[in-house]
C-alpha angles and dihedrals in degrees: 000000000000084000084057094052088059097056102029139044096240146345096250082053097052094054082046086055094049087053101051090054106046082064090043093051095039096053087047084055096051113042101003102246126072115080100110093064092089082064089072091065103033096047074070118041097024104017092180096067090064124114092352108064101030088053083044086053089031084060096055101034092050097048090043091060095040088058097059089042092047091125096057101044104121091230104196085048094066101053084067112047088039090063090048091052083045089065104039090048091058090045089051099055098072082055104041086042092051098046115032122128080012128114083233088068084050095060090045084059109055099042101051079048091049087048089047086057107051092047089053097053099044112082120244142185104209122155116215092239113159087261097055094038093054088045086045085057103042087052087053098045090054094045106039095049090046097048109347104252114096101137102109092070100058089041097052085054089050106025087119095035107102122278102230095051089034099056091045088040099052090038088065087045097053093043102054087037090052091051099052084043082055106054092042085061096042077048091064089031098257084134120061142146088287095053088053095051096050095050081046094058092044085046085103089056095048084049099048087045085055097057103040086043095055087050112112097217083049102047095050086058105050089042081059110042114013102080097075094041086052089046093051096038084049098051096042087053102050093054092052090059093045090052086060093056124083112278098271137162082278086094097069088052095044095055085044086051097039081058103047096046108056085049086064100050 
């Protein structure tokens, strides 16, 4: 308990934790997207653990499932979108280096959330040619390393690729892009000791995640009714965070965007 305390604000905070990332884990399992969700709540209550400690999980949980889907990973795929997460990563690291533990990352936050949103909800038809993989990855580089959520891009490339190709395929993706999101913050000292304890104390929930979310009853459910859960969780959640920023010109985008957005879903 006493180990916990050290790691975590509070003991009430830390079960909260290990719920937010079974679901995380268990929608990443299912339909290879999802773990970020878990951001939107921490960036409030423990803003240091973000991005650090969701990319350090991400890390595990998306090579774990890309292991026992190894057959089914699209491999030519990945060597594109890898270069392009390569890029955006990189892009992302003056940013993230500038603004974090700032309002200013806040804001950051909760605009490039506003902007996942919208792009999940809208309907596309994107085909997962080389040059829109390798744009997809460059989108979730720069937005995983800077606040741990860049799966929309890659969805909205692959949203009608088939699922079984397309979860093993993104998991990799996200694996070998988390880790190289990992050591660039280890690189300006985002991950430290502190970072590793407390994944090690969530590890439980990443495990339990793994195994509901492989689960075929599981994972047909969640296909079928977690987007828009995700989409309303994530949007809430972004305009929390921007509340909490100084009044800005962010308020004629966000009525625009408001707008916008319950027209989509």
């Amino acid at each position: 308990m006493l180990n916990i305390l050290s790691y975590f604000s509070s003991i009430e905070f830390y079960y909260f934790a290990l719920i937010l990332i079974v679901i995380g884990a268990i929608a990443q399992s299912a339909i290879g997207i999802g773990f970020g969700v878990p951001a939107c709540f921490l960036v409030l209550f423990e803003p240091s653990m973000v991005p650090s400690c969701i990319i350090l999980m991400g890390t595990f949980l998306a090579f774990s499932n890309a292991l026992l889907s190894l057959k089914d990973i699209i491999i030519m795929d990945l060597a594109y979108s890898f270069s392009g997460r390569v890029i955006g990563s990189l892009i992302s690291i003056p940013l993230i280096s500038l603004t974090i533990g700032t309002k200013s990352y806040l804001m950051i936050f909760g605009v490039l959330l506003l902007i996942t949103v919208f792009l999940s909800a809208k309907k596309w038809n994107v085909v997962a040619s080389k040059k829109n993989i390798t744009i997809a990855g460059a989108c979730s580089g720069f937005m995983g390393t800077l606040i741990g959520i860049g799966g929309p891009p890659m969805a909205i490339v692959y949203q009608n690729s088939s699922p079984k190709n397309v979860v093993a395929t993104l998991n990799m993706f996200f694996g070998i892009g988390a880790l190289f999101s990992v050591l660039l913050l280890i690189y300006i000292d985002l991950i430290n000791f502190r970072e590793v304890m407390r994944c090690l104390f969530l590890a439980p929930a990443l495990i339990i995640g793994i195994m509901l979310g492989r689960h075929n009853i599981v994972r047909n459910y969640v296909n079928k009714n977690l987007k828009k859960i995700v989409l309303i969780i994530c949007f809430i959640s972004a305009l929390i965070v921007l509340a909490v920023t100084p009044p800005n010109i962010l308020f004629f985008f966000l009525y625009n965007f408001i707008e916008k957005f319950f027209l989509s879903i």
